[in-house]
N, C-alpha and C positions, 0 to 999 in steps of 0.2 A: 821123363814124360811131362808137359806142359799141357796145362790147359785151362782157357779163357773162354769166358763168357761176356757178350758185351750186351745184353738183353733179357729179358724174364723168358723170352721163348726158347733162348738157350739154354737157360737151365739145367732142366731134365738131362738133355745128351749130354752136356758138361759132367754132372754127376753120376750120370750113368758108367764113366771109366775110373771111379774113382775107388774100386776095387781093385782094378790091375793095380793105382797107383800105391795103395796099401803093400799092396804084394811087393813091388818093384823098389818101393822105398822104406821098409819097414816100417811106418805111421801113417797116419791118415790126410789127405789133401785137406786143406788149413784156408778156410778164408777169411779175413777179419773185414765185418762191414758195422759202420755203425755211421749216425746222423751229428751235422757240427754245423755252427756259423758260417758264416763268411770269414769272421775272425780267430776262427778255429776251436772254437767252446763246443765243448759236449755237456756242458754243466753248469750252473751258478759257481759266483767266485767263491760260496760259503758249501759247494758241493752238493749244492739241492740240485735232483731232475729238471729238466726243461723238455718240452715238446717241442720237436723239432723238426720231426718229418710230415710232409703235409699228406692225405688222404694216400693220393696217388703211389706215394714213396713208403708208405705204410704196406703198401701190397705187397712190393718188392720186399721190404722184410719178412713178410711170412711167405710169401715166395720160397725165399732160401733157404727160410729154415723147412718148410715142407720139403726142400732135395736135401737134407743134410741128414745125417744120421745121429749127432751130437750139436748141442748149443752149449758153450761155455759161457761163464760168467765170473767173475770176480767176487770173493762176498763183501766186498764193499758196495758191488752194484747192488749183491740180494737185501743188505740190512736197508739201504738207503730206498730201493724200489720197489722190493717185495714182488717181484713179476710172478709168472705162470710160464712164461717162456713157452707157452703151445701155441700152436697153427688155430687162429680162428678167422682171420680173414679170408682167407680161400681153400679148396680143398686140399686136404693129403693129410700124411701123417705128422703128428709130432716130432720132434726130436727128441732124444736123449739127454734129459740136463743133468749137466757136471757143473758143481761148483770148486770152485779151488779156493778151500774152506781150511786152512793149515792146522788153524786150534780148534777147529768144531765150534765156530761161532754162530752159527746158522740156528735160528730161533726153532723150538717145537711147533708152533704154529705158524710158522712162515708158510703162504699158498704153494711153495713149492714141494715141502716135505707133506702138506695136504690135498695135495693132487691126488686121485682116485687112479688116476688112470697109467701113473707112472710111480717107478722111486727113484728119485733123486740121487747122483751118484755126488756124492761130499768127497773132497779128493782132498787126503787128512795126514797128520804126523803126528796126531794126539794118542797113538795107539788103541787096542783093539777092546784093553780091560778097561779103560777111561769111563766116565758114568755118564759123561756127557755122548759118549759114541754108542753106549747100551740104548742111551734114552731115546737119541735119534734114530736108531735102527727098528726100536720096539717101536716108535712115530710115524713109519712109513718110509723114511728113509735107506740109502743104501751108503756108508761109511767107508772109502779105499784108501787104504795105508797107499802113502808113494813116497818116494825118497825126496829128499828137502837139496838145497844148492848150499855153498858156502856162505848165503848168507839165512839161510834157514827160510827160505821159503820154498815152494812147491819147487821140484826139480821139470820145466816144463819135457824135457827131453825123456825123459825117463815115465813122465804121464804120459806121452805121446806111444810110447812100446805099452803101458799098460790097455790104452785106448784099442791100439791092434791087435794085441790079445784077444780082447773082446770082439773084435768082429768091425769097428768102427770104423770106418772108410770116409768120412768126410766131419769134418767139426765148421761151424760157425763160430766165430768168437764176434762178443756182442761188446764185451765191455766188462771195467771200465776201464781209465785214464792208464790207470796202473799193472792191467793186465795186457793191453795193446799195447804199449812200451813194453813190454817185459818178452811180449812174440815177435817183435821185430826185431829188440836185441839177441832174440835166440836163433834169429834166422829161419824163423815157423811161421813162414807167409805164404803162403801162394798164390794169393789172391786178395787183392782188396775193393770193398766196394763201399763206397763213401757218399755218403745223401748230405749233400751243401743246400744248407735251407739259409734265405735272404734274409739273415738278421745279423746283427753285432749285437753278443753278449757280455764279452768281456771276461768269461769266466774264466773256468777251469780247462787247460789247452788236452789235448788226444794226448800230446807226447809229455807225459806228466811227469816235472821234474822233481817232484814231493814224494823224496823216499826212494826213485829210481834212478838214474843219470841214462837220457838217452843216448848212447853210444854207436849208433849207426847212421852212416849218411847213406841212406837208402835211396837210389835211382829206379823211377820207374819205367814200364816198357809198356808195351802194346795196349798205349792206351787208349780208352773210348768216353766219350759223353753222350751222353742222352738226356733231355728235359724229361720230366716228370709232374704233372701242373703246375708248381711256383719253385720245386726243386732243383737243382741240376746232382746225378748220377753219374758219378766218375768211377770208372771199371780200368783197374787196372793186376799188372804183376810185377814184384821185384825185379830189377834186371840183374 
């Protein structure tokens, strides 16, 4: 089952089948979109945040996390960003945030473990009697054991069967560097959408070769562009 979206009005009907696609493929439909240069930086060279999507291209971000049922994240994004990961720019629900958080490095007061309105799934291999995984859970948080890869980090395939346990039908992944290399090497895409904002930063590149070796020459298909005010919007799928 394929399915693409080349507009924020497509959306909703895109994600609306993304139950059968659970059902049909054991995991949840997987879209990776985040914001880069023209030079391909999502980051300063020294790893600091940069703003990079302009008004317009902001919408679209909470756009899709309002159709998504899950947002991932990296805790490299969380320590270095500290987000909220909710829908405030336009109507709908939240997502679901999951960190892929391996040691439980995830602060007690990080806004996302202090979000009222949600708990945070910490996706962990620090076990269950660890004090740092009590602490987080008594904090607001929610802590899930998932099986680690050969090289000891989160088994993304195996979070993926956890995810549809749960009911989850669709994930956002936002970032960072290191978890968007780590879903394409896994072949857990099916969708990407990419906000190209007009600068050269020079930093830190999406396909992050610090710590990971990207090993996919990934070809894309059915693809689409759309302006966004100073943005361009590239909507695309693996082929």
């Amino acid at each position: 089952m394929l399915m693409r979206v080349d507009s924020i009005e497509g959306l909703e009907s895109c994600m609306a089948g993304t139950k059968a696609f659970r059902k049909s493929n054991g995991r949840p439909f997987i879209t990776v979109s985040y914001a880069q240069s023209v030079d391909g930086s999502i980051a300063t060279r020294n790893r600091q945040p940069i703003g990079l999507s302009g008004p317009e291209s902001m919408l679209l971000t909470h756009e899709i996390r309002a159709c998504s049922d899950a947002i991932l994240i990296g805790i490299g994004t969380l320590l270095a960003d500290d987000p909220r990961l909710s829908v405030r720019l336009v109507d709908g629900n939240s997502p679901q945030p999951v960190v892929l958080d391996t040691h439980l490095r995830t602060p007690l007061n990080a806004k996302l473990v202090q979000r009222p309105d949600t708990r945070p799934w910490l996706i962990n291999a620090a076990g269950e009697h660890s004090r740092q995984f009590l602490a987080l859970q008594r904090a607001g948080s929610m802590p899930i054991l998932c099986d680690t890869d050969r090289d000891g980090k989160i088994d993304l395939h195996a979070l993926m069967q956890v995810l549809a346990a749960r009911k989850i039908n669709s994930v956002m992944v936002e970032g960072g560097a290191q978890v968007i290399t780590s879903f394409v090497n896994a072949g857990l895409v099916d969708q990407f959408v990419v906000t190209i904002s007009p600068r050269f930063v020079g930093g830190l590149s999406v396909l992050n070769s610090n710590g990971i070796h990207f090993d996919a020459n990934l070809e894309l298909t059915d693809v689409s562009y759309r302006s966004m005010g100073d943005d361009l919007i590239i909507w695309a799928r693996p082929k």
